[in-house]
One Martini backbone bead per residue (centre of mass of N, CA, C, O) as a GRO file, in nm:
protein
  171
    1UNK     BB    1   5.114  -3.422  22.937
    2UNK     BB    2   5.122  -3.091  22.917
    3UNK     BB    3   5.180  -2.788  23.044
    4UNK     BB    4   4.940  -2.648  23.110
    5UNK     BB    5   4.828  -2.866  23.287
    6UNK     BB    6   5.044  -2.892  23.481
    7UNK     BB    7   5.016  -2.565  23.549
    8UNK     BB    8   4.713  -2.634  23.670
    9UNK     BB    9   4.799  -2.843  23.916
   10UNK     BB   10   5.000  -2.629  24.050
   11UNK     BB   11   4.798  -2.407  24.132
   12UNK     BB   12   4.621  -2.596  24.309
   13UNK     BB   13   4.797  -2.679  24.495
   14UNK     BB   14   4.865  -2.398  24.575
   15UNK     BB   15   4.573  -2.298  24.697
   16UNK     BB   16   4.539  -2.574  24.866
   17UNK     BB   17   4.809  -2.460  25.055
   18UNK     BB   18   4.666  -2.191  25.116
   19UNK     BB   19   4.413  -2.303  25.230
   20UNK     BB   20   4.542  -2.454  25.478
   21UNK     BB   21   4.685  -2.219  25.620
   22UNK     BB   22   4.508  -2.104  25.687
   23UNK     BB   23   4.360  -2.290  25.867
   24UNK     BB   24   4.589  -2.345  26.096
   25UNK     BB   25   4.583  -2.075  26.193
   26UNK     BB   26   4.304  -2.077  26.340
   27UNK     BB   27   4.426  -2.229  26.506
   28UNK     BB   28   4.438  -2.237  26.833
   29UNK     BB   29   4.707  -2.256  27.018
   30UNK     BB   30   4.678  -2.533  27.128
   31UNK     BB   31   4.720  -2.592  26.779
   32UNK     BB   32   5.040  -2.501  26.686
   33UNK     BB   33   5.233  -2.755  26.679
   34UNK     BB   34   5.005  -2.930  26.494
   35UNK     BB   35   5.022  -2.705  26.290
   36UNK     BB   36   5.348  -2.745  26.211
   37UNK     BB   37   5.310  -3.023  26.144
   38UNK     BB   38   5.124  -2.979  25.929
   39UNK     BB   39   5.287  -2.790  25.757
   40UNK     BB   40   5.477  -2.977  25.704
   41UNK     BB   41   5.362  -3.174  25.554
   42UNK     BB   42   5.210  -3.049  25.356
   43UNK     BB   43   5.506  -2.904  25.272
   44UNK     BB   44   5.598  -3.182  25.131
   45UNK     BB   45   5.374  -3.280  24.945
   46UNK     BB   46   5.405  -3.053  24.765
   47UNK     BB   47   5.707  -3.113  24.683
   48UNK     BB   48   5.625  -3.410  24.590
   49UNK     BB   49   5.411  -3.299  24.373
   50UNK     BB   50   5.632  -3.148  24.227
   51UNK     BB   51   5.861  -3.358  24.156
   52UNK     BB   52   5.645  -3.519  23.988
   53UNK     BB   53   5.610  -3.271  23.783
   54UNK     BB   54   5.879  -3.303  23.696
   55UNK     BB   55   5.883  -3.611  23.597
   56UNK     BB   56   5.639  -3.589  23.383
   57UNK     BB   57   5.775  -3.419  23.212
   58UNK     BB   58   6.051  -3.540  23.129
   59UNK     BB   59   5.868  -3.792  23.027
   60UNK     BB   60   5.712  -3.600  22.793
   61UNK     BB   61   5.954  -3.545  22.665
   62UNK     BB   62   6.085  -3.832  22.619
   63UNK     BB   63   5.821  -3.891  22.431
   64UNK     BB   64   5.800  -3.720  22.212
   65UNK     BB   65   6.108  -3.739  22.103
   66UNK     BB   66   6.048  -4.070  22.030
   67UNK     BB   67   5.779  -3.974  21.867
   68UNK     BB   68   5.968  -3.791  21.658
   69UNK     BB   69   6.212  -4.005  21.535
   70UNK     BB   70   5.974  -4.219  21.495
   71UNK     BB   71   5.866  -4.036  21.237
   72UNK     BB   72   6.120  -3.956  21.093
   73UNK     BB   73   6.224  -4.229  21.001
   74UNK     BB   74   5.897  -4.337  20.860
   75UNK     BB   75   5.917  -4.102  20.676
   76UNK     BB   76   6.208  -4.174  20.504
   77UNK     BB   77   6.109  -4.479  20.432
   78UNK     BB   78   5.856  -4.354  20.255
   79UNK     BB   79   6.045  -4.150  20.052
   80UNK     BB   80   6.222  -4.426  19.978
   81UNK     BB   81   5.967  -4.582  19.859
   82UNK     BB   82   5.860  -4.335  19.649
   83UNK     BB   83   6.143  -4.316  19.495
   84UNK     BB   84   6.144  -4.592  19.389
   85UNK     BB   85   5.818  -4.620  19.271
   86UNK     BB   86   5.899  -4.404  19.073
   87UNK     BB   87   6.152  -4.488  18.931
   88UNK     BB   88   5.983  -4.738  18.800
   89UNK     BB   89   5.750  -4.623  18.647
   90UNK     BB   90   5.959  -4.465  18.479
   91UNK     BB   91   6.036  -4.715  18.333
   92UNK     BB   92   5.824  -4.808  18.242
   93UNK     BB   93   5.725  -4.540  18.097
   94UNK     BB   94   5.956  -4.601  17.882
   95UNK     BB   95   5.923  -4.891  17.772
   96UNK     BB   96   5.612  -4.828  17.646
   97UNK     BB   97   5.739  -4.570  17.459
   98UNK     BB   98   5.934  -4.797  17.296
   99UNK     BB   99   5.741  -4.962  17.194
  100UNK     BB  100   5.526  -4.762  17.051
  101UNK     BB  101   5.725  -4.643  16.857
  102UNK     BB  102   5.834  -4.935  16.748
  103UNK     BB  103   5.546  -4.965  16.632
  104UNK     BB  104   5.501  -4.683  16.471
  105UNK     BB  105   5.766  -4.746  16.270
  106UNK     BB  106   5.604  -5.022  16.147
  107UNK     BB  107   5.368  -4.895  16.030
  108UNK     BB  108   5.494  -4.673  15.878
  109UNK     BB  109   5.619  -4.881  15.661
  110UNK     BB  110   5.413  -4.976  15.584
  111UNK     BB  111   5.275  -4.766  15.459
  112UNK     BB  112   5.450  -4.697  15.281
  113UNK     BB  113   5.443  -4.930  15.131
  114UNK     BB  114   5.230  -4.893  15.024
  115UNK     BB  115   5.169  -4.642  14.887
  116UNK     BB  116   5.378  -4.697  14.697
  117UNK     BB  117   5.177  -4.889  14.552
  118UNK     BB  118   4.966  -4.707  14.494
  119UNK     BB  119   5.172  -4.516  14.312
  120UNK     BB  120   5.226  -4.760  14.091
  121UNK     BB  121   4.964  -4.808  13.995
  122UNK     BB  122   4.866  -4.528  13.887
  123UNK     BB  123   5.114  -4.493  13.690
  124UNK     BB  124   4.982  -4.737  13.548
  125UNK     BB  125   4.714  -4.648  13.484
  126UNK     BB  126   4.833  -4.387  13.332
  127UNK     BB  127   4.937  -4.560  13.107
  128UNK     BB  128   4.685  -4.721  13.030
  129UNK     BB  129   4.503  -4.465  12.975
  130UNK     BB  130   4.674  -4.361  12.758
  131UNK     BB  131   4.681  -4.552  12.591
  132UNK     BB  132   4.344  -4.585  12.556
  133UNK     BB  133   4.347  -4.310  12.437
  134UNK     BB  134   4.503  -4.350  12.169
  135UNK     BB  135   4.325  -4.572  12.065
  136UNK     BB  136   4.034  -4.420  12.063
  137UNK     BB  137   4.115  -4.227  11.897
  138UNK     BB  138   4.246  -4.387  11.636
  139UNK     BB  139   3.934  -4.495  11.581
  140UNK     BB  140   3.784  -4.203  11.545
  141UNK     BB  141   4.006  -4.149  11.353
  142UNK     BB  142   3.899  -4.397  11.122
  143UNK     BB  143   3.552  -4.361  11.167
  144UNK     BB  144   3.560  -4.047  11.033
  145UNK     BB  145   3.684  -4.115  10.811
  146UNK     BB  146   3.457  -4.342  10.707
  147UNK     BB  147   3.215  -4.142  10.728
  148UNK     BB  148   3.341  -3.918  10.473
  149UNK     BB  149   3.337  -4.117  10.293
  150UNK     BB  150   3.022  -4.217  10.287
  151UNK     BB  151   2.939  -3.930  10.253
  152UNK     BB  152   3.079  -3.858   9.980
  153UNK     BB  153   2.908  -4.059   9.836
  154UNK     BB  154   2.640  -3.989   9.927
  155UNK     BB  155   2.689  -3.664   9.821
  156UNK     BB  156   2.766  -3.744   9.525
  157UNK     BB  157   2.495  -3.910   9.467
  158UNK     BB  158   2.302  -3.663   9.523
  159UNK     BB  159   2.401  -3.530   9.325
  160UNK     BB  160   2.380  -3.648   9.069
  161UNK     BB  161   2.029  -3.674   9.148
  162UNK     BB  162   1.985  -3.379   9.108
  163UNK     BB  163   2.128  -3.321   8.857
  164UNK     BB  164   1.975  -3.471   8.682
  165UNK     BB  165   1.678  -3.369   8.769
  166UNK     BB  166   1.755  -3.063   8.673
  167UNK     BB  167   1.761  -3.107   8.363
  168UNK     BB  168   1.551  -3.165   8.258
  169UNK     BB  169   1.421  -2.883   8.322
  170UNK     BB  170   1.635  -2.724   8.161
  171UNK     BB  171   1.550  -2.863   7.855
   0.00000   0.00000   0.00000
């Protein structure tokens, strides 16, 4: 039960014991006596049930204080769960870049080792290339050569047979 409660309780218990007050007033003379009597049992009851409410307050006062440590506890218990279990999670996140970095480092280096072969290839390549192209070049001035001699014979045949063709013409 809240404060606002409590005190919208104890206003109704005074209105209540404020209207049975002016009722025993209206009582004629001969019930003096007893609404004295009665006036006082009233003012009893209402006293006993300011106490109650008195009483009440100080154990919801005293149960929300349990219910707000029991609360803080709980809190601080779930905060040191939470800080264990980011702790642990660091961890394990910390492990899995290692291994990872560690597998890139392998992969990085088997890499390398290709690489440096296939640069070696090509270096072989490019003298063997090298090599066949000084080879086919030496054929083609081989063969430019042997074509140049057979032209100058045939060049020489021909001019021979213009030139006896041309004798008799001018003789």
């Amino acid at each position: 039960m809240d404060r606002e409660t409590a005190d919208d309780i104890k206003r109704h218990l005074d209105v209540v014991a404020q209207g049975l007050r002016g009722e025993i007033h209206a009582v004629d003379e001969k019930g003096d006596r007893r609404s004295d009597d009665l006036e006082r049992h009233i003012e009893a009851v209402a006293e006993g049930l300011r106490s109650d409410l008195g009483g009440v307050r100080a154990e919801l006062g005293d149960r929300i204080e349990g219910v707000h440590a029991e609360l803080g506890d709980q809190i601080g218990g779930l905060r040191a769960e939470l800080l264990e279990q980011i702790g642990g999670v660091r961890a394990e996140l910390g492990a899995e870049i290692r291994d990872v970095k560690r597998h890139s480092d392998v992969v990085a280096e088997g890499l390398r080792s290709e690489i440096r072969l296939v640069a070696e290839g090509v270096a072989g390549m490019d003298e063997k290339f090298t090599q066949e192209f000084v080879t086919v070049r030496e054929e083609i001035r081989e063969q430019f050569g042997e074509v140049k001699s057979l032209l100058r014979v045939t060049y020489g045949e021909l001019d021979r047979r213009v030139q006896a063709l041309e004798k008799p013409a001018s003789s």
